[in-house]
C-alpha positions as CSV (number, residue, x, y, z in Angstrom):
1,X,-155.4,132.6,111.2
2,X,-154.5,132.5,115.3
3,X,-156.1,129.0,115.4
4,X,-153.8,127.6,112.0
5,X,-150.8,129.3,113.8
6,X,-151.9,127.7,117.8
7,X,-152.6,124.2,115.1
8,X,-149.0,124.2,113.5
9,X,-147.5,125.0,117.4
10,X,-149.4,121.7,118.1
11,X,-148.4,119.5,115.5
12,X,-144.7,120.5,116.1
13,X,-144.5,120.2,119.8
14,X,-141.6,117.6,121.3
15,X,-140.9,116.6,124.6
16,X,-138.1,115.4,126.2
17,X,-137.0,112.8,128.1
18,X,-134.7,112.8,131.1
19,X,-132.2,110.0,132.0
20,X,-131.0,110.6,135.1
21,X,-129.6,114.2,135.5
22,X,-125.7,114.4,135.8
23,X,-124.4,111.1,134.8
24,X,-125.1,111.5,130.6
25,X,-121.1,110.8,130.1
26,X,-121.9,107.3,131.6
27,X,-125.2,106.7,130.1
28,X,-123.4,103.5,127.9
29,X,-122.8,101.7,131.4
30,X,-125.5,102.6,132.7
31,X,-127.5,101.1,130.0
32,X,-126.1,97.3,130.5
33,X,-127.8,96.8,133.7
34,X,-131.2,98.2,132.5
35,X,-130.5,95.4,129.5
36,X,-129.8,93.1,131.3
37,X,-133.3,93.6,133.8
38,X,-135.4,94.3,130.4
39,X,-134.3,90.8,129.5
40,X,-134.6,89.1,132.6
41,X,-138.0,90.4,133.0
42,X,-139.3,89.6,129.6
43,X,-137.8,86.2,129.4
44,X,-139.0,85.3,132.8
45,X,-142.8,86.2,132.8
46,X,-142.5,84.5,129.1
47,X,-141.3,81.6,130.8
48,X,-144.2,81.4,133.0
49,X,-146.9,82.2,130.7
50,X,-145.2,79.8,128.4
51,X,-144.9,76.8,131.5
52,X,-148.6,77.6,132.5
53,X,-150.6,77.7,129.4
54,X,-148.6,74.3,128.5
55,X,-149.2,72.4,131.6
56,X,-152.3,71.1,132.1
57,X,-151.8,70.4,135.9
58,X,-151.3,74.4,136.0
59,X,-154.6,75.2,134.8
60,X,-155.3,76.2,138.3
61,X,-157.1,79.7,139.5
62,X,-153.8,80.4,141.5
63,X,-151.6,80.3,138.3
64,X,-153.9,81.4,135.6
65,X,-154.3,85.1,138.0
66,X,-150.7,84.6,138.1
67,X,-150.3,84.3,134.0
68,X,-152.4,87.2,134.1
69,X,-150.2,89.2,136.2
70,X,-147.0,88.2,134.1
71,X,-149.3,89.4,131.0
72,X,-149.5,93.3,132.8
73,X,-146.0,93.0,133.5
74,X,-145.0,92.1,129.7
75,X,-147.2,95.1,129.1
76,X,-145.1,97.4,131.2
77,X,-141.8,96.7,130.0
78,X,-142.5,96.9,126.7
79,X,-144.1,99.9,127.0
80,X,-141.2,101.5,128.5
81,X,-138.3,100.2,126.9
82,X,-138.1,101.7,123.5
83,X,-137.7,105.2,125.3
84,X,-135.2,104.3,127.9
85,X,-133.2,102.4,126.0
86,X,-133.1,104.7,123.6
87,X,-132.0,107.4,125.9
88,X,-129.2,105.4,127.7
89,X,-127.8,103.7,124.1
90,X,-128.5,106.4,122.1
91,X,-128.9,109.7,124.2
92,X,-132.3,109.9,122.2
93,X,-134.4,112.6,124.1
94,X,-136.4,113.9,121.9
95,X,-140.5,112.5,121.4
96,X,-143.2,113.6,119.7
97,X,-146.6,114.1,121.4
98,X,-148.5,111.7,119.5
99,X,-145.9,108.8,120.4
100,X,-145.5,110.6,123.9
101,X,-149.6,110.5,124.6
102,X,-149.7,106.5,123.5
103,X,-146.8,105.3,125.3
104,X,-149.0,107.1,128.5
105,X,-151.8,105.5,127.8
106,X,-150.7,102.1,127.5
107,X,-148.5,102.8,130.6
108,X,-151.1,103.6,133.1
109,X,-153.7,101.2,131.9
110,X,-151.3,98.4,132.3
111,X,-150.7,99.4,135.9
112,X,-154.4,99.6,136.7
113,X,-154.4,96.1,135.0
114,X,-152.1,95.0,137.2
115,X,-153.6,96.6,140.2
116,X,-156.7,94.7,139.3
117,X,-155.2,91.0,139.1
118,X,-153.6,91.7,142.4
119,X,-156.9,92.5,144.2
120,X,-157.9,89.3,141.9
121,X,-155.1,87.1,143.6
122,X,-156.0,88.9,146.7
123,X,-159.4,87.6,146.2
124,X,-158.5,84.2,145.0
125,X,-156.2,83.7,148.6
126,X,-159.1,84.2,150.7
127,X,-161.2,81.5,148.8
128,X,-158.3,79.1,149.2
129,X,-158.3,79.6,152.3
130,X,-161.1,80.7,154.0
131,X,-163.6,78.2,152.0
132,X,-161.0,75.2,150.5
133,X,-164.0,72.7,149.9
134,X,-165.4,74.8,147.3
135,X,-162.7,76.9,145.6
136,X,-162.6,75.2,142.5
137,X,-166.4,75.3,142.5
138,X,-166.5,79.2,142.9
139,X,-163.1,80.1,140.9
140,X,-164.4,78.3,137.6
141,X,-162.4,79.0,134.6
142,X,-165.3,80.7,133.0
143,X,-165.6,83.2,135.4
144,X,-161.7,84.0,135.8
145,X,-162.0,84.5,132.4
146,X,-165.0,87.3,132.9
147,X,-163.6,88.6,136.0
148,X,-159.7,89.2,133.9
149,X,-162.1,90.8,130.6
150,X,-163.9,93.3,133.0
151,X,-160.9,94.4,134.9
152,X,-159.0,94.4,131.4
153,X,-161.6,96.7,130.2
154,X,-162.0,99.1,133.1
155,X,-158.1,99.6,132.6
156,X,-158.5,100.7,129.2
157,X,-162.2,103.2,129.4
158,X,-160.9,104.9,132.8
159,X,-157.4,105.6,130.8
160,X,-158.9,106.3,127.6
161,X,-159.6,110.4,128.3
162,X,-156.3,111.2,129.5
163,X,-154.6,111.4,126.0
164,X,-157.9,113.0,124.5
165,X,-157.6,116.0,127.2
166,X,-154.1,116.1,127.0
167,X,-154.1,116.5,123.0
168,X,-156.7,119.8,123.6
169,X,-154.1,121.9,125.5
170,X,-151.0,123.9,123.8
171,X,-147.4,123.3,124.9
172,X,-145.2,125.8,124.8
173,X,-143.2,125.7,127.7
174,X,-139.4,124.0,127.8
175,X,-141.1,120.4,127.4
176,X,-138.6,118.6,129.7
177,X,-140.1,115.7,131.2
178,X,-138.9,114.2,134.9
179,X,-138.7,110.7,133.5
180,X,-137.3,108.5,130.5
181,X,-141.0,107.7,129.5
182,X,-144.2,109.5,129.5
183,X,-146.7,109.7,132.2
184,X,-149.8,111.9,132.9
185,X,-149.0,113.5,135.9
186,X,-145.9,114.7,134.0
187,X,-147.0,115.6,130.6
188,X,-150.2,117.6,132.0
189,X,-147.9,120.0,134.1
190,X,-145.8,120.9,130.7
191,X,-149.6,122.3,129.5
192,X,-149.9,126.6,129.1
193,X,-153.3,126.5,129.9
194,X,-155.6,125.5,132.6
195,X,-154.9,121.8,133.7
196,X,-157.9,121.4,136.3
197,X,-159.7,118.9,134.8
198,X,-157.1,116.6,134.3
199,X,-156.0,117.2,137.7
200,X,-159.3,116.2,139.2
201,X,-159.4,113.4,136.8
202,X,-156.3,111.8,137.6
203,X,-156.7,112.5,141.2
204,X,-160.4,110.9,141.2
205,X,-158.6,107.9,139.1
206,X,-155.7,107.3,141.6
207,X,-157.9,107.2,144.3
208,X,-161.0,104.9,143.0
209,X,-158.8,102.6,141.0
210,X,-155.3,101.9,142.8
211,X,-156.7,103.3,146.5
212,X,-160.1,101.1,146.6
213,X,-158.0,98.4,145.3
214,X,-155.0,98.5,147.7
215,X,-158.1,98.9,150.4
216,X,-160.1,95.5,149.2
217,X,-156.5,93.9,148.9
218,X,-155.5,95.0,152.6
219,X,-159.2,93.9,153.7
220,X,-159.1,90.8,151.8
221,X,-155.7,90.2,154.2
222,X,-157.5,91.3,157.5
223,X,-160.5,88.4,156.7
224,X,-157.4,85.8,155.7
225,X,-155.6,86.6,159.0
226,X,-158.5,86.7,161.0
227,X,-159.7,83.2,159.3
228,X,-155.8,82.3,160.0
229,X,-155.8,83.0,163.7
230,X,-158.9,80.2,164.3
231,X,-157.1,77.6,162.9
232,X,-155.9,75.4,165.9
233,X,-152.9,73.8,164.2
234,X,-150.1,76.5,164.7
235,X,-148.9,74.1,161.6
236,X,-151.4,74.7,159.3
237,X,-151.8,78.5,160.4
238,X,-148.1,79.0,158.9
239,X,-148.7,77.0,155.7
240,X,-152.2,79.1,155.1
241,X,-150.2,82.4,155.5
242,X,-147.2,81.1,153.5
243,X,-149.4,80.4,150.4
244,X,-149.8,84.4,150.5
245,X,-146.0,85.3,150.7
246,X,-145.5,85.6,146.9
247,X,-148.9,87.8,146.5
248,X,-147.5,90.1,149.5
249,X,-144.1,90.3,147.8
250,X,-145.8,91.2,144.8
251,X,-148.9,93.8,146.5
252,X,-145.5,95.6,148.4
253,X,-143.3,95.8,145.3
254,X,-146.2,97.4,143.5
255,X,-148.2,99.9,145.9
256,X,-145.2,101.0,147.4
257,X,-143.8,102.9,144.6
258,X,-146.5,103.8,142.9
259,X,-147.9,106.0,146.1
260,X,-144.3,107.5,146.4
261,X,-144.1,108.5,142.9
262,X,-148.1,109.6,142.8
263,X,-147.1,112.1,145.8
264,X,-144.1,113.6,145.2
265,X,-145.6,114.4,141.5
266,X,-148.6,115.6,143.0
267,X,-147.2,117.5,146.6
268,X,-143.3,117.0,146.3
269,X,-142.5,120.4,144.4
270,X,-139.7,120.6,146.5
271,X,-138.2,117.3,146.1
272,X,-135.0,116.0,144.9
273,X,-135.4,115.4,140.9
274,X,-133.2,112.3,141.3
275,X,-135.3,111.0,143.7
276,X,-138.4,111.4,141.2
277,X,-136.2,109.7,138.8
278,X,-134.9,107.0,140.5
279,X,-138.5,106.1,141.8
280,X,-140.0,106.6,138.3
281,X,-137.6,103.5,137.6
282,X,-138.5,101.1,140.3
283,X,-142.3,101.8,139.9
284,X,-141.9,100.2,136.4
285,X,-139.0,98.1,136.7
286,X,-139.1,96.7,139.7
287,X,-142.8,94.5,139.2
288,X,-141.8,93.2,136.3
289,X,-138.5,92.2,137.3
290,X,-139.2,90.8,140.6
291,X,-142.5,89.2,140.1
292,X,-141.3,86.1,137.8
293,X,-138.7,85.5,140.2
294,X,-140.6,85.7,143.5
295,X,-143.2,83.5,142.2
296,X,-140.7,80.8,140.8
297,X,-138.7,80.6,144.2
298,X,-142.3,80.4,146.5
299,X,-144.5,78.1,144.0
300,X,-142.6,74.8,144.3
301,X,-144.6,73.0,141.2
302,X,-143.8,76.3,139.0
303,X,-140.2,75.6,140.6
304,X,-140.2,72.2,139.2
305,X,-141.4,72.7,135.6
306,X,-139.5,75.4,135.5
307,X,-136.2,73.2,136.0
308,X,-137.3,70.4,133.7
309,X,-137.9,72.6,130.7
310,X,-134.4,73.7,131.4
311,X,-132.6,70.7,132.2
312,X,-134.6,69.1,128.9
């Protein structure tokens, strides 16, 4: 009889969402600039996934990492838009837990995803320039394409139990999430029951998937400026390290958030919630928005096609 009753309790449970605490009677205006950089976003890493895949003098490792990375990005924003926009247009709040627990899972295993093709690019720098005679012989397409699947998959097993132990525990606290989307450091905390496990699991996950992989990125960089700095042309130094700009751009506007939202969920109890909201949004927005654009202005042939499909 207690375990129907604790079963119904289950089915029935909601969470919901938070826009950004205070400013609901402006929530329509507010809503036209996260249009507009859901559209921008998805348009532009379209755009280059479309301009790489149909130019053949793309098909390089540097561009097909960076189609990958516009793949995670599409990944992200769709993930995230239903819910936001349906706060902010609609002031709808309300989720179930089944919706709640997939839109968490496909969340964080797009972000390891992407952590992984920026070690990947981080990787694919260093060939370029630390051995340039054989790059294309060591970055074959064959093995981009095995390195991308493995990484892919990772993303997906190491997520995979975080909506099976969340789905265990009974909710029956006021279910008011920090963000407009769901994530598991969030949803766990909303648990009445003991959340250990899935506090050691995330923990071990933020540390041997996103900190190993922001340590092999930064020691990926300390190899390219060390192979840099004994190149005698002060010429050539700057255009090794400016092939790296965009990737940099990209590694900052990733890892930078992600930490600061990781630890003010995990230590900031006494943190402003706005600034866990306003975080939550550039962690997610901010990637896939910036990314296409970054890699347009810095890549000069992407540049080009990019402007002929246009002016065509």
């Amino acid at each position: 009889m207690m375990s129907a009753v604790n079963d119904s309790r289950f089915q029935s449970a909601v969470f919901l969402l938070t826009g950004i605490p205070g400013h609901e009677d402006i929530y329509l205006w507010i809503s036209i600039p996260f249009c507009f950089v859901y559209v921008i976003a998805i348009i532009g890493n379209s755009v280059i996934l479309f301009i790489i895949k149909t130019d053949p003098r793309l098909h390089e490792p540097m561009y097909i990492f960076l189609s990958m990375l516009a793949i995670t990005d599409l990944g992200l924003s769709i993930a995230t838009m239903p819910t936001t926009l349906g706060i902010f247009l609609f002031n709808s709040r309300e989720i179930s837990i089944d919706a709640c627990l997939g839109q968490l899972f496909f969340i964080h295993t797009f972000s390891f995803m992407e952590s992984s093709v920026l070690l990947l690019m981080a990787f694919d720098r260093f060939i370029a320039i630390r051995n340039p005679l054989r790059y294309a012989s060591i970055l074959t397409l064959p093995r981009i394409a095995k390195m991308g699947l493995v990484f892919a998959l990772r993303g997906v097993v190491v997520i995979f139990p975080l909506p099976l132990l969340l789905k265990r525990y009974q909710y029956c606290r006021a279910n008011v999430l920090s963000h407009c989307y769901c994530l598991h450091q969030d949803v766990m905390k909303m648990a009445c029951a003991d959340i250990t496990v899935n506090n050691i699991y995330g923990f071990f996950l933020t540390v041997s998937v996103v900190g190993l992989d922001s340590l092999l990125i930064f020691l990926s960089y300390v190899m390219i400026l060390k192979t840099v700095l004994s190149i005698a042309s002060p010429t050539e130094s700057l255009r090794a390290l400016n092939t790296c700009v965009s990737h940099l751009c990209a590694v900052l506007l990733f890892y930078t958030p992600e930490i600061g939202l990781a630890v003010l969920h995990r230590f900031g109890k006494g943190s402003s919630p706005l600034l866990q909201v306003l975080l939550g949004y550039i962690t997610l927005l901010a990637p896939p928005l910036m990314n296409p654009i970054v890699y347009s202005v810095k890549s000069k042939h992407l540049r080009a096609r990019i402007i002929s499909v246009f002016v065509k």
